[in-house]
C-alpha positions in Angstrom: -7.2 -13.6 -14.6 -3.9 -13.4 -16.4 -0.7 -14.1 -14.6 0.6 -11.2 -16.6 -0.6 -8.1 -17.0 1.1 -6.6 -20.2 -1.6 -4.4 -22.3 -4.1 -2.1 -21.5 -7.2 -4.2 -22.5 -6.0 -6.6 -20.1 -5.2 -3.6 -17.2 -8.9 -1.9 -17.6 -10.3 -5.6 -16.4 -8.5 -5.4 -12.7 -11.2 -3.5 -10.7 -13.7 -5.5 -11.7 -11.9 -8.7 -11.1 -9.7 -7.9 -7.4 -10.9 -7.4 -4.4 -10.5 -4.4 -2.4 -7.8 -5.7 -0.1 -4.4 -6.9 -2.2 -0.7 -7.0 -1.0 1.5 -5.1 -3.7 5.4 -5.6 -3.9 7.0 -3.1 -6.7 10.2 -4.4 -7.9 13.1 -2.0 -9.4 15.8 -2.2 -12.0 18.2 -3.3 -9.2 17.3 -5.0 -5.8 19.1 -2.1 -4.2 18.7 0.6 -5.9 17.1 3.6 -4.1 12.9 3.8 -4.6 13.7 7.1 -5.7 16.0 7.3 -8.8 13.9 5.5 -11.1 9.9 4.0 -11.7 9.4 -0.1 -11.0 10.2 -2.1 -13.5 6.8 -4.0 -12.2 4.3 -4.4 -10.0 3.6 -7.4 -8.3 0.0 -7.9 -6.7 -1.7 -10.8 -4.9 -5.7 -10.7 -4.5 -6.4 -11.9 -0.7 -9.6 -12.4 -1.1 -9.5 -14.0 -4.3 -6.3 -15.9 -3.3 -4.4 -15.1 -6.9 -1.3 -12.9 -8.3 -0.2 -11.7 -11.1 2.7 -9.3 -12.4 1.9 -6.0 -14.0 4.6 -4.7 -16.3 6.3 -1.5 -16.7 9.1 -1.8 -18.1 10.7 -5.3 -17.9 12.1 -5.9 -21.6 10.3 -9.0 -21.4 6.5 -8.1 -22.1 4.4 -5.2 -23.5 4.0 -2.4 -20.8 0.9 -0.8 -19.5 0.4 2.8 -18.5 2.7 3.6 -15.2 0.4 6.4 -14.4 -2.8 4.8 -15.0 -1.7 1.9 -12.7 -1.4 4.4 -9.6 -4.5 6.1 -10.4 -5.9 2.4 -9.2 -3.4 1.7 -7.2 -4.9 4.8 -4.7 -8.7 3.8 -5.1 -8.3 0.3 -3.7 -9.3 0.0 0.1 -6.1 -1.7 1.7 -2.8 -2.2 0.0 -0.5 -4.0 2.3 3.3 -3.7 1.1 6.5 -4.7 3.1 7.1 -1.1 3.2 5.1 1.5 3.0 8.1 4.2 3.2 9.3 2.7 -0.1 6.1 1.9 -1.6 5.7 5.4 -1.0 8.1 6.3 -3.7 6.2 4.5 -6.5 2.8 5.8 -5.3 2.1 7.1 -2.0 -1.4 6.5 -0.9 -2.9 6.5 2.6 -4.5 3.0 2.0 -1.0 1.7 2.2 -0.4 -0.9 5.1 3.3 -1.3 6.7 4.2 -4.5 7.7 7.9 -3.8 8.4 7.1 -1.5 11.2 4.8 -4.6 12.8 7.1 -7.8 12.2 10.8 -7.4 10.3 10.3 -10.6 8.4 13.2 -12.6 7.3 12.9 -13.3 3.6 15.4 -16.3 2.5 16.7 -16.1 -1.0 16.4 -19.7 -2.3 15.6 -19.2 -5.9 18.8 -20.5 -7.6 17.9 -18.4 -11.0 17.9 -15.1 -8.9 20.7 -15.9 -7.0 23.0 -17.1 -9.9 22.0 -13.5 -12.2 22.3 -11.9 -8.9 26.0 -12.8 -8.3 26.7 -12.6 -11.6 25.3 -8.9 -12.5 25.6 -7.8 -9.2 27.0 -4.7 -10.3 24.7 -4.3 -13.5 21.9 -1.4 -12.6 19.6 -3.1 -15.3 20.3 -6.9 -13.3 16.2 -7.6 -12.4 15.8 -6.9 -16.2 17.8 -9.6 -16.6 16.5 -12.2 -14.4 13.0 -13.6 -16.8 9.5 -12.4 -15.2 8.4 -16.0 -14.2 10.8 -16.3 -11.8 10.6 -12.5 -10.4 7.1 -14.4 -10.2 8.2 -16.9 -7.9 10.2 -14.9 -5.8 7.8 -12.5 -5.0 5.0 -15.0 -3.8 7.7 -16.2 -1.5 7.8 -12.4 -0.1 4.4 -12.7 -0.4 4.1 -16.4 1.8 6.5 -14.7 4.3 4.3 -11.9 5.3 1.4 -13.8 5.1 1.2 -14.5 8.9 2.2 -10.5 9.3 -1.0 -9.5 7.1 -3.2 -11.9 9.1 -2.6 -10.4 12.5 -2.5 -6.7 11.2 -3.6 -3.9 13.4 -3.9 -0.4 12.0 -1.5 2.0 13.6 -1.5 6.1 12.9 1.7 6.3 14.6 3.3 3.6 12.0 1.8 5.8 8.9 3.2 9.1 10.2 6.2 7.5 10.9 7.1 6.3 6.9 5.2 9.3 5.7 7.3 11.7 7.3 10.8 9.9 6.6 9.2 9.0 2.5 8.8 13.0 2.4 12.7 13.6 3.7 14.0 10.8 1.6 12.4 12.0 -1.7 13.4 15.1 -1.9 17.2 13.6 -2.0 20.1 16.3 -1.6 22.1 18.5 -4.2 25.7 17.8 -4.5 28.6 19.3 -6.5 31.4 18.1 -8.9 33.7 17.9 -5.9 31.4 14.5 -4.5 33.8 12.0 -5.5 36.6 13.8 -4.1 35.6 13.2 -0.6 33.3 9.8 -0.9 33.9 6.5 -2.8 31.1 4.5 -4.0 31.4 1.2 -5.1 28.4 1.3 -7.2 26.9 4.9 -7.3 24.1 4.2 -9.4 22.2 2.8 -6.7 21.7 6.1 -4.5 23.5 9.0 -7.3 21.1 9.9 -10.3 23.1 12.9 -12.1 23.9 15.9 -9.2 21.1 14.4 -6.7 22.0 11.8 -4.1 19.4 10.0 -2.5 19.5 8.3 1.2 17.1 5.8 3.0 16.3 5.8 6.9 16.0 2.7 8.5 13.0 2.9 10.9 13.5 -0.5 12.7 16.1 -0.1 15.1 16.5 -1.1 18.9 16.1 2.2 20.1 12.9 3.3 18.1 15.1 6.3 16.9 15.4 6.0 13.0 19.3 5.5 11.8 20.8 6.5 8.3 23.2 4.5 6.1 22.6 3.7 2.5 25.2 2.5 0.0 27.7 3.1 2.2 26.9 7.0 3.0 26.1 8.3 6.1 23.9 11.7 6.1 23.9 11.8 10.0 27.5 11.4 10.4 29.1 13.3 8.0 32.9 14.2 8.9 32.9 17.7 10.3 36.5 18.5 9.5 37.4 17.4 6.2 35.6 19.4 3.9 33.0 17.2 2.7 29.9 18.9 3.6 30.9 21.1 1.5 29.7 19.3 -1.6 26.1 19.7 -0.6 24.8 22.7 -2.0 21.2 23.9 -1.9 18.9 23.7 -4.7 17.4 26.9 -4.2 19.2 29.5 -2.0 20.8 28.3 1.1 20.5 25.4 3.1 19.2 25.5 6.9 21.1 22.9 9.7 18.5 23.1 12.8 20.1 21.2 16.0 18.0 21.5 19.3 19.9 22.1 22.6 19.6 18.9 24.9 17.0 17.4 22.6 17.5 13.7 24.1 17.3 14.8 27.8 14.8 17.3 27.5 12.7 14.8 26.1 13.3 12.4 28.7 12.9 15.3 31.7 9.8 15.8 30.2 8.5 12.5 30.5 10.2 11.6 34.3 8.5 15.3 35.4 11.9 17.0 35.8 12.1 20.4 35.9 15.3 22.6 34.9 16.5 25.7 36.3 18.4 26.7 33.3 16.3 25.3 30.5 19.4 23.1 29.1 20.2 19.8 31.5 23.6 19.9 30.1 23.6 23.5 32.0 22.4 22.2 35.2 25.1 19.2 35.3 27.5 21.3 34.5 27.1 23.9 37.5 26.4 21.6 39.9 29.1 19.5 40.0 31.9 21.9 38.6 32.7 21.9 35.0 32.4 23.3 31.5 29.2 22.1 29.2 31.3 19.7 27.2 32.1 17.6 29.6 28.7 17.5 31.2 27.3 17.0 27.8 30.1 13.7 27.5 28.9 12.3 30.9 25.0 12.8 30.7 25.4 11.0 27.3 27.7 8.2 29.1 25.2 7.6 31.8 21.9 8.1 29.8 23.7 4.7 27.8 24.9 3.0 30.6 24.7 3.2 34.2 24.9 6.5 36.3 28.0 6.7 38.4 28.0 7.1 42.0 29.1 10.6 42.6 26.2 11.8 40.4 23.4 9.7 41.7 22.1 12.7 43.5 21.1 14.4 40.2 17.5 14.8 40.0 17.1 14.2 36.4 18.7 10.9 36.8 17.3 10.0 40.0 13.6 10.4 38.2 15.1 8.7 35.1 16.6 5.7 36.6 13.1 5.7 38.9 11.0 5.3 35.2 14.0 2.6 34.1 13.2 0.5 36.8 9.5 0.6 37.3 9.2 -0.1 33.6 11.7 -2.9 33.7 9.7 -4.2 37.0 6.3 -3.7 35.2 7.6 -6.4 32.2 8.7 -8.6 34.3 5.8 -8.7 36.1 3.2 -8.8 32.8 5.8 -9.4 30.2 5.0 -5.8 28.4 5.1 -2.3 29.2 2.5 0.1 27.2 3.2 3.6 27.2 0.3 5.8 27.3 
């Protein structure tokens, strides 16, 4: 098996030499960059079975390249692909035999090869700096990722909740949003070629947070907390004809009344706040929010929507104390 995969003769001998179950890692034109914008410069792969790796080559200056689209053809007909994450994987070649092992264990991955580091603080703001940095050593930094996710891989359990979850946020993040000439007049990017390929600007969700609910940031742009009263929204303009906000009334309590078995008179909790204890849906929407958070204040620990809620809080808090996890069913 060659450590480097560089012509097609050497390509066509892969299915017959790998096992069905390899971990893949594809690496891009700059660590940052958005999965989006561009194709992998390479594609790193590591053979569980046969306990072996070896880089396939794309477009790294340093070796002949092999056929991009021919290398996701086989990419899709092995059995089980495990990658760090499947949502960016996604962008290179979304397949449902695609493992996530970011949604199971974030994995700390420690930079301590000194040739990457030293091109990386050096080019940091060249978009072609992994071209720069030689293929053997791109070698060795991705079977550290690969010795780091090792333990991850060996206690894998499949979850359909994990795949729908990076499928659906892959789909949102690919199609990227429209903007017009007006962009920089309202945002400042240090290095814009990592999310900004010509009018389209690209975005990434992190799905690992505290809370479960996916947040937004990339390169220093927020898509969920764009400023309402400068103007800036503005510069996103649909491809097509128009473009559609949705925004559900109460979405975060009427999910949670739904769950504690509360039942509202009005149809929007806010609503039912609001009328009982005197005052206009704003500020009832402020002090649900506050409480919801936090703690509820006394003078509103006769609502029934908290009352049920803070009766879940504490029989699930009681429940891990008591067993040390709480499974939702």
């Amino acid at each position: 098996m060659f450590w480097l995969v560089e012509t097609q003769q050497q390509f066509e001998r892969l299915p017959q030499e790998c096992s069905q179950e390899l971990f893949m890692l594809p690496v891009y034109r700059h660590p940052e960059i958005h999965p989006g914008i561009f194709a992998p410069l390479f594609l790193y792969v590591y053979d569980l079975k046969y306990q072996q790796d070896f880089i396939i080559n794309f477009y790294h200056s340093e070796a002949l390249t092999v056929d991009l689209l021919l290398v996701k053809e086989w990419v899709k007909t092995v059995e089980t692909v495990y990658t760090p994450d499947r949502k960016a994987f996604s962008h290179f070649c979304y397949s449902e035999n695609t493992r996530d092992l970011n949604l199971v264990k974030i994995v700390d991955l420690k930079k301590n090869n000194h040739t990457i580091n030293y091109y990386t603080q050096k080019f940091y703001d060249d978009i072609d700096l992994n071209n720069i940095i030689p293929l053997v050593k791109h070698l060795e930094y991705c079977q550290e990722v690969y010795q780091a996710y090792k333990p991850v891989i060996e206690k894998y359990t499949p979850n359909t909740y994990r795949n729908d979850l990076s499928d659906v946020f892959w789909f949102i993040e690919k199609n990227a949003l429209k903007v017009n000439s007006a962009f920089e007049r309202y945002f400042e990017l240090k290095r814009p070629f990592l999310s900004l390929y010509t009018t389209w600007i690209f975005t990434q969700y992190n799905l690992n947070t505290t809370t479960g609910r996916p947040s937004n940031t990339f390169n220093s742009l927020n898509f969920a907390a764009l400023n309402k009263d400068n103007g800036c929204r503005s510069v996103f303009i649909p491809r097509n004809d128009f473009l559609m906000e949705i925004d559900l009334t109460a979405y975060h309590p009427t999910l949670i009344a739904q769950i504690v078995g509360y039942e509202s008179p009005t149809g929007d909790i806010y609503e039912d706040f609001a009328s009982k204890y005197g005052m206009d849906r704003t500020e009832a929407k402020s002090l649900v929010f506050k409480q919801l958070y936090g703690n509820v204040f006394d003078q509103y620990k006769d609502f029934e929507f908290f009352q049920l809620t803070t009766w879940l809080i504490e029989k699930i808090w009681k429940t891990f104390e008591t067993k040390g996890k709480y499974v939702v069913i």
